[in-house]
C-alpha positions as CSV (number, residue, x, y, z in Angstrom):
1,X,5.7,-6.6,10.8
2,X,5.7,-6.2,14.7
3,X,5.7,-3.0,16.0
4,X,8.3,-2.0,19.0
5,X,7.4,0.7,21.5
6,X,7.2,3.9,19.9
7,X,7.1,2.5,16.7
8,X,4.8,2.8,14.0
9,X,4.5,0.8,10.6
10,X,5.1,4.3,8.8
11,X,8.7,3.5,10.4
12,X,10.0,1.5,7.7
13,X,8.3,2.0,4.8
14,X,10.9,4.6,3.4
15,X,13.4,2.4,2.6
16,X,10.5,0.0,0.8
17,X,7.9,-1.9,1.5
18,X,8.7,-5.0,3.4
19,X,7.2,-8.4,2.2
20,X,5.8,-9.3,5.5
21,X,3.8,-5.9,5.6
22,X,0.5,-6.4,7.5
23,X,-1.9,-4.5,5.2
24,X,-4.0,-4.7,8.6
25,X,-2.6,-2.1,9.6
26,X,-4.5,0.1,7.0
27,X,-7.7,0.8,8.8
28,X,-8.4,4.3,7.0
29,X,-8.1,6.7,3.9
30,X,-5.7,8.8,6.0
31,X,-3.7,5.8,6.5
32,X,-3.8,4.4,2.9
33,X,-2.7,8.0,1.5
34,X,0.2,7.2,4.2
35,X,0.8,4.1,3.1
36,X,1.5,4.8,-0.8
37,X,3.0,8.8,0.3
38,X,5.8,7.1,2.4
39,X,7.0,4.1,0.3
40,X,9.6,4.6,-2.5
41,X,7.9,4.9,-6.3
42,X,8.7,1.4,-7.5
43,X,7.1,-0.4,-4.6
44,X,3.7,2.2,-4.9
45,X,2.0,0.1,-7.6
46,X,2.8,-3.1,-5.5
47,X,1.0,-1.9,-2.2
48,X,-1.7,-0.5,-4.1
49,X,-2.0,-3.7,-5.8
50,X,-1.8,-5.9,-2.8
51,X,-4.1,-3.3,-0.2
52,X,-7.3,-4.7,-1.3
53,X,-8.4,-7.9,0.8
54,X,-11.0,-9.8,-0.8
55,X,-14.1,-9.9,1.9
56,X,-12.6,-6.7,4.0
57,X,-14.0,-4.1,4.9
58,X,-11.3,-1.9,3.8
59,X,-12.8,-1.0,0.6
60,X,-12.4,2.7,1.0
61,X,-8.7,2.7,1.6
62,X,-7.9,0.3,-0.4
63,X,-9.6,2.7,-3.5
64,X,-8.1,5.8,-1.9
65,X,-4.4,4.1,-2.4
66,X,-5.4,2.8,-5.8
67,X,-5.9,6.2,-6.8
68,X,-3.0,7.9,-4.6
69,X,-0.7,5.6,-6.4
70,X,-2.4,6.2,-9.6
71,X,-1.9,10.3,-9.5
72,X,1.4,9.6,-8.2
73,X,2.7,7.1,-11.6
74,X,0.4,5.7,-13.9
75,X,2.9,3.3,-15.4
76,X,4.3,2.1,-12.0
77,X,0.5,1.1,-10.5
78,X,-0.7,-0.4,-13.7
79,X,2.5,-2.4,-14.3
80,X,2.3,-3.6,-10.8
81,X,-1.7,-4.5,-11.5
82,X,-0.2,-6.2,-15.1
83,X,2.3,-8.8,-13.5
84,X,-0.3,-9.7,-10.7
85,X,-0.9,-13.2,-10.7
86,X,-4.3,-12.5,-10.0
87,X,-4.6,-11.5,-13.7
């Protein structure tokens, strides 16, 4: 997702998450309880999902928007974790 001047990748989010969404932009827990705060509930599970990066080192926000998706709806993050092809 490129960013115009003045922009930010918060921007969009509210009207769902965008499939071309550049989970590089999630550098820190601040931005990762941004992240899963700012998107609509049925796309929450689905970013949580698809924030972890095998080999990054994103680990702490990836966990922290696991879990902020996980307080938010239970059945939303684990059905998106269910229907992962990674499963």
């Amino acid at each position: 997702m490129a960013q115009t001047r003045g922009r930010s990748w918060r921007d969009d989010l509210l009207s769902g998450l965008p499939e071309d969404f550049d989970y590089g932009n999630i550098q820190t827990v601040d931005d990762a309880f941004s992240l899963i705060g700012h998107l609509p509930n049925e796309d929450r599970g689905n970013a949580a999902r698809d924030i972890r990066a095998p080999g990054s080192d994103r680990t702490p926000s990836a966990y922290a928007g696991m879990m902020a998706a996980w307080q938010h709806d239970h059945a939303v993050t684990v059905h998106a974790f269910l229907t992962s092809d990674e499963i």
